[in-house]
C-alpha positions in Angstrom: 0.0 0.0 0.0 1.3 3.1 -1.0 0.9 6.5 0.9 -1.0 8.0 -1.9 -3.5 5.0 -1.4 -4.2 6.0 2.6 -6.7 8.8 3.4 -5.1 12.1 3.7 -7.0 12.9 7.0 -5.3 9.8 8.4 -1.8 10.9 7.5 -0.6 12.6 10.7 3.1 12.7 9.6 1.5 14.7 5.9 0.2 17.3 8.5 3.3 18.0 10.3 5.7 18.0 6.8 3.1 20.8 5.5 3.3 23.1 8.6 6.6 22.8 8.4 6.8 23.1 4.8 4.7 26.4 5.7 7.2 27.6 7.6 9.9 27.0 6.0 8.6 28.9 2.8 8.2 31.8 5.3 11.0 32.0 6.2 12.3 31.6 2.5 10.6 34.2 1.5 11.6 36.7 3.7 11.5 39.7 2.0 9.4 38.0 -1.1 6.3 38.4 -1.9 5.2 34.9 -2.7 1.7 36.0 -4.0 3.6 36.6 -6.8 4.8 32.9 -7.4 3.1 30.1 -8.9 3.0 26.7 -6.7 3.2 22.9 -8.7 2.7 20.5 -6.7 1.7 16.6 -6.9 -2.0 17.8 -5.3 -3.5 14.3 -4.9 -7.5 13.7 -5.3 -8.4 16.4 -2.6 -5.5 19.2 -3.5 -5.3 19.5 0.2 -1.9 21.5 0.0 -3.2 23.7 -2.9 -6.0 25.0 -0.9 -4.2 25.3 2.2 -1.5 27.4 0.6 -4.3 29.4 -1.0 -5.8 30.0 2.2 -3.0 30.4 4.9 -0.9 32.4 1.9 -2.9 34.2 -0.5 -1.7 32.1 -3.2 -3.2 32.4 -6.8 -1.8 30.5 -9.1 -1.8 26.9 -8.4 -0.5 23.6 -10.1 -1.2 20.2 -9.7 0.3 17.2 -12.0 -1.1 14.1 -11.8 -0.6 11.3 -14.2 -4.0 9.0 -13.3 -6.8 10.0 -15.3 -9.1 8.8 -12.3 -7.3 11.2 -10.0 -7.6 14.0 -12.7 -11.4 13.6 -13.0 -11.6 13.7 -8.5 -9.4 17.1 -8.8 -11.8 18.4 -10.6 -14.4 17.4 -8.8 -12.9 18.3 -5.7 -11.3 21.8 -7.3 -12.0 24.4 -4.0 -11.1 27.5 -6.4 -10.7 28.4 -9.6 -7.5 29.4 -9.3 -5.9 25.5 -9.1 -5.3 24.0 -12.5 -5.2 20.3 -12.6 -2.2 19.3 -14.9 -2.5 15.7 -16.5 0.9 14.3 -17.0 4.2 12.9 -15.7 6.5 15.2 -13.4 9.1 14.6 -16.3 6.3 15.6 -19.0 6.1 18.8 -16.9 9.6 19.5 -16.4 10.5 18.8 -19.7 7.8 21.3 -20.8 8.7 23.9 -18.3 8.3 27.5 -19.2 7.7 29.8 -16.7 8.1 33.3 -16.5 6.5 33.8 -12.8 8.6 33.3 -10.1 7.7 29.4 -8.8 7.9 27.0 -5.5 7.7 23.5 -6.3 6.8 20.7 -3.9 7.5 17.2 -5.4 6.4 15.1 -2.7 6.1 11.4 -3.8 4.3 8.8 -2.4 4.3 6.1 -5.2 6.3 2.7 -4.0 8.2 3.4 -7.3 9.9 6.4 -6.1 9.7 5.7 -2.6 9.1 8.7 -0.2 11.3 11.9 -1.8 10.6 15.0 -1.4 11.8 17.8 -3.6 11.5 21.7 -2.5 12.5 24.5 -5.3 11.9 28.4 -4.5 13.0 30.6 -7.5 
């Protein structure tokens, strides 16, 4: 069973890597105004850390790349705010696509048995 495949209300450990994620982008960003950047993430079906950062931040433009079609079709579903764009695709489709002009934080947080559990932070 992979992480991805466990309820994200019953992933105590998720909760505590985002506040600390939180912080840590605070802290990153001193002097920043980070409702200037775009976040991409891996959002999962309920794009919990999409709306949180949208909320707690002021966050506007959001990414999420997922690669299952039945995850896509949730995220949409599930979408809190117009502002989050569900992305379907690979993380090296993405990448290998990338083009951005806005200043971005990216959060690769995998939970796929694949990849194991990595975690990837990137504030430019």
């Amino acid at each position: 069973m992979s992480g991805g495949s466990i309820p994200y209300h019953l992933r105590t450990n998720k909760a505590i890597e985002r506040r600390i994620f939180f912080d840590l982008l605070g802290n990153l960003a001193l002097g920043r105004d980070l409702k200037n950047y775009k976040y991409i993430s891996l959002g999962g079906p309920m794009l919990a850390d999409h709306q949180a950062l949208h909320h707690e931040l002021g966050l506007t433009k959001l990414v999420s790349i997922e690669r299952d079609s039945a995850v896509l079709t949730r995220q949409d579903f599930n979408k809190p705010y117009s502002c989050i764009e569900c992305w379907e695709g690979s993380t090296s489709d993405y990448i290998n696509n990338f083009n951005e002009d806005d200043p971005v934080i990216i959060w690769l947080d995998y939970t796929d048995t694949k990849w194991g559990r990595r975690s990837m932070i990137v504030l430019a």
